[in-house]
Residue, then its C-alpha position, 0 to 999 in steps of 0.5 A: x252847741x252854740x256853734x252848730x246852732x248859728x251854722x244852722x240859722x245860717x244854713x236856714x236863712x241862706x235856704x229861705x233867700x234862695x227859695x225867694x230868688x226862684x220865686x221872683x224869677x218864677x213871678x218875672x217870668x210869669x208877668x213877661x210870657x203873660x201877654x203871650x198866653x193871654x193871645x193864646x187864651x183869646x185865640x180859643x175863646x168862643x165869640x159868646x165869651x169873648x166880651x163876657x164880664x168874666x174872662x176864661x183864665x184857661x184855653x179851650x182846647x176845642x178851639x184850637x181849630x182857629x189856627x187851622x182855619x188861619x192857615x187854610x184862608x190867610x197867607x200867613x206863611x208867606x207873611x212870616x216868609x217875608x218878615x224873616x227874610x227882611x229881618x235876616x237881611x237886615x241882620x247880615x247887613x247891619x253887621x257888615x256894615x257896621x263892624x269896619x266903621x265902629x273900628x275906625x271911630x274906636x282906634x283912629x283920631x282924625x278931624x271930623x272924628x266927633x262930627x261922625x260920632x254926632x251925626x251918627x247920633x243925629x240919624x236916630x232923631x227924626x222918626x221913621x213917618x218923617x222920611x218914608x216920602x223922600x226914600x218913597x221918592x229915592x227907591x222909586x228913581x232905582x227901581x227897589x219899590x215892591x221889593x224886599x231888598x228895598x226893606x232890608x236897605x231901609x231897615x239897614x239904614x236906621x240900625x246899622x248907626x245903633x249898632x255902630x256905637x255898640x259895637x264900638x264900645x267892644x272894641x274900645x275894651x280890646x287893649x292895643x297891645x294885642x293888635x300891635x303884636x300882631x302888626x309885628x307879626x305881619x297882620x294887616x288892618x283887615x287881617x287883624x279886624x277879621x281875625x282877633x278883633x271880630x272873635x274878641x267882640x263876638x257876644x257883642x256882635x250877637x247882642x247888635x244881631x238881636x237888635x237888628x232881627x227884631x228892628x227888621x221883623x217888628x217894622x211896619x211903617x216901611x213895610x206898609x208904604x215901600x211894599x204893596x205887592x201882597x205877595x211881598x206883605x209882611x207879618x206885620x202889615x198883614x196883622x194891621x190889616x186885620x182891622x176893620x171899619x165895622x169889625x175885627x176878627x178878634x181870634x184871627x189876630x190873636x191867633x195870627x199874633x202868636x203865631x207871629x210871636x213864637x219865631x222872635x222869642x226862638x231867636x231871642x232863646x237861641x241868642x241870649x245865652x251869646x247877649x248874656x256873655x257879652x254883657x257880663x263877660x269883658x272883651x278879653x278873657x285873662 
């Protein structure tokens, strides 16, 4: 009796520390999805209660109008087109940029090896605002101001030393008995990198593509100040452009800013089931 009486404390407690865990998860989801649906809550507010001393908790569905109005009086489309294929660019090309130099720094010893490293570094201390003039400068010499590709080589050029380092330390955990087995079986360098070291590395790799998607789809200051073709404008600067000198069109933002917001949280959804595996997986399955 003794015996079943503790199996059944057991079982209760082990039951109330579970029903505590879903609901610390329920709570941290609620307080991060928060600011999106208080965008959404704002974006169908009437003006008349927009400043009112009791905010409305609960969305007026008459008001859903507004994101109608959005797209028939701003190009928002072409804004989300722009941002995507920026942060797509700068995605690709971070990733291929990056995997062959963080191999290099993970398997090979030469001199200079820890000035790369620190260099690598050193490209992330000076803010963005500090080097718009002289890359202004160096697209207008090649003729890639007012232009996406311009964007995607700037973003590319502040990510791809991050993702650099991250995707080194992937590589470091892949044992060099396995790339020696295949240089006894003729792989080359490439081969190998192509064929072993990138599908041992692939969480990681889809962890360094989050990275750089929301590095390519949030940026502003280059976007602002490489692009002034409207037709080029992204999500980003054309949410600042909102901001009035006598007046901001409250519902317009925040019905532009969810709208903005729902294809990065797709993406994020769709890759962190990859992030995850690579933070809590290692590099090499036994």
């Amino acid at each position: 009796d003794d015996r079943t009486g503790t199996g059944e404390t057991l079982m209760t407690t082990l039951r109330n520390g579970q029903h505590l865990r879903i609901l610390s998860v329920l709570f941290m989801l609620g307080f991060a999805a928060f600011p999106i649906y208080w965008m959404f809550v704002t974006s169908t507010t009437p003006s008349s209660e927009l400043f009112a001393s009791s905010p409305r908790l609960l969305p007026d569905w008459s008001q859903l109008v507004t994101y109608v109005d959005v797209f028939n009086t701003i190009p928002v489309a072409t804004w989300l087109k722009n941002s995507f294929l920026v942060a797509a660019g700068t995605t690709v090309l971070s990733i291929l940029l990056a995997v062959l130099p963080a191999y290099a720094l993970s398997r090979f010893r030469f001199a200079g090896l820890a000035l790369l490293g620190f260099a690598l570094f050193a490209t992330q201390m000076l803010p963005e605002a500090m080097l718009v003039v002289p890359l202004y400068s160096i697209f207008g010499n090649l003729g890639m101001l007012n232009s996406i590709t311009g964007l995607i080589l700037a973003n590319t050029a502040f990510v791809v030393p991050v993702i650099t380092w991250i995707i080194k330390g992937a590589i470091d955990g892949i044992p060099l008995e396995i790339e020696e087995a295949a240089r006894v079986d003729g792989c080359s360098r490439l081969d190998i990198v192509l064929g072993i070291v990138i599908p041992l590395i692939a969480p990681t790799l889809a962890a360094a593509a989050v990275i750089s998607f929301f590095h390519g789809w949030n940026e502003y200051v280059f976007a602002q100040t490489l692009v002034s073709s409207e037709a080029l404008r992204t999500a980003s600067v054309g949410l600042a452009s909102f901001v009035g000198e006598l007046s901001t069109p409250i519902h317009s933002v925040m019905a532009v800013g969810v709208i903005y917001t729902l294809p990065a949280i797709v993406f994020y959804l769709f890759a962190q089931r990859y992030v995850v595996s690579g933070m809590t997986t290692g590099s090499v399955k036994g």
